[in-house]
C-alpha positions in Angstrom: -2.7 26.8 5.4 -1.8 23.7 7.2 1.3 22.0 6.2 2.4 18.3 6.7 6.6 18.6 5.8 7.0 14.3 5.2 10.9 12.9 5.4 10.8 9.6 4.2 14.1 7.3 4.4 13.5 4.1 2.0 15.3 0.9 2.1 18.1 0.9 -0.3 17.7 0.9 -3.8 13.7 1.1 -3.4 13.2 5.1 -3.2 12.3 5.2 -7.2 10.0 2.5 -6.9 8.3 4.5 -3.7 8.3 7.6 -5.7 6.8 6.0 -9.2 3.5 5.0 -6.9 3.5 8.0 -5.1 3.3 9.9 -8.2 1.4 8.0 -10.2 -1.5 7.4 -8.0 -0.9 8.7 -4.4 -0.7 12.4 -5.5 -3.8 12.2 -7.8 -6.0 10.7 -5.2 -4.7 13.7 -2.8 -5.5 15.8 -5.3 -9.3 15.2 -6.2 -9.9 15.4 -2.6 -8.5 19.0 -2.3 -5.2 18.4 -0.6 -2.1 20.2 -2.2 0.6 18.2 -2.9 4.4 19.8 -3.4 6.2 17.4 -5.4 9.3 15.2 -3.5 12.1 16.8 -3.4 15.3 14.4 -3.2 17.9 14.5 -0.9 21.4 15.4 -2.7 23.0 13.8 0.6 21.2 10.3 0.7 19.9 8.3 -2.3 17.2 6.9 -0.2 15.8 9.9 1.1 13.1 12.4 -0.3 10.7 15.1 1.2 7.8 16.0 0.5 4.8 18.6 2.1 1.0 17.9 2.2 -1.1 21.1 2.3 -4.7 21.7 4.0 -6.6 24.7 4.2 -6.9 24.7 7.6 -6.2 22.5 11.1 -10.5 21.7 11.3 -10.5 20.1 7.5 -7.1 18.2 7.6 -8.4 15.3 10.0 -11.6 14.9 7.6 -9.2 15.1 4.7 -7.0 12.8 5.6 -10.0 10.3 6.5 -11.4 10.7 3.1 -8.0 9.8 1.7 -7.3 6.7 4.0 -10.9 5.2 4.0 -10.9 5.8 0.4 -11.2 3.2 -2.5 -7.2 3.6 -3.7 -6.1 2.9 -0.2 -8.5 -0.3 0.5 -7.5 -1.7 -2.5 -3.9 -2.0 -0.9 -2.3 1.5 -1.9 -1.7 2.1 1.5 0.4 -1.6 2.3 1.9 -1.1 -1.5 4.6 1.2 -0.1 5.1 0.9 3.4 7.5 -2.1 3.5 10.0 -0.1 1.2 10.1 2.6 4.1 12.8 2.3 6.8 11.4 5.0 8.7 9.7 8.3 7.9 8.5 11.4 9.5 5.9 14.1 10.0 6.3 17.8 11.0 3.2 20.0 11.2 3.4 23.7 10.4 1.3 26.6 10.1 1.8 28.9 6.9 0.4 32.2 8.1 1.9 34.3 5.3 0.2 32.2 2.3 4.1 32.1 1.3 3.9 28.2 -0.1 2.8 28.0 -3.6 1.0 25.3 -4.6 
């Protein structure tokens, strides 16, 4: 499994807002196309802060996946634009789970 571990820093005040869109209609889209979502986890540290990992079964499919969520009917309607101004700045690590250790 291929592993996309996502820090994302909101502007003040607005990491609720970012989280209610993510849940409500980011995740599900993720979902139906086979991606594996592990719920945001909030920083205890920074109330703007959260972390989240985006699974794909393996390096070839996660381009193609990530294509079919982008080009995708949520994100031309404006899902995509939605959130992004409520970001200061966010991050993405790639990993490898070899073990199978993350449970989805």
């Amino acid at each position: 499994m291929i592993i996309e571990m996502h820090t994302y820093k909101t502007k003040p005040g607005k990491r609720s807002e970012f989280l209610e869109i993510l849940r409500t209609k980011s995740i599900p889209a993720h979902n139906e196309i086979g991606m594996k979502i592990l719920d945001p986890f909030l920083s205890v540290e920074d109330p703007d802060t959260f972390f989240f990992m985006r699974g794909f079964p393996d390096l070839p499919l996660r381009e193609p996946m990530k294509a079919k969520f982008y080009e995708g009917e949520l994100c031309k309607r404006g899902l995509e634009n939605a959130p992004m101004p409520m970001l200061e700045k966010y991050e993405v690590v790639l990993v490898k789970d070899p073990e199978g250790l993350v449970r989805w």
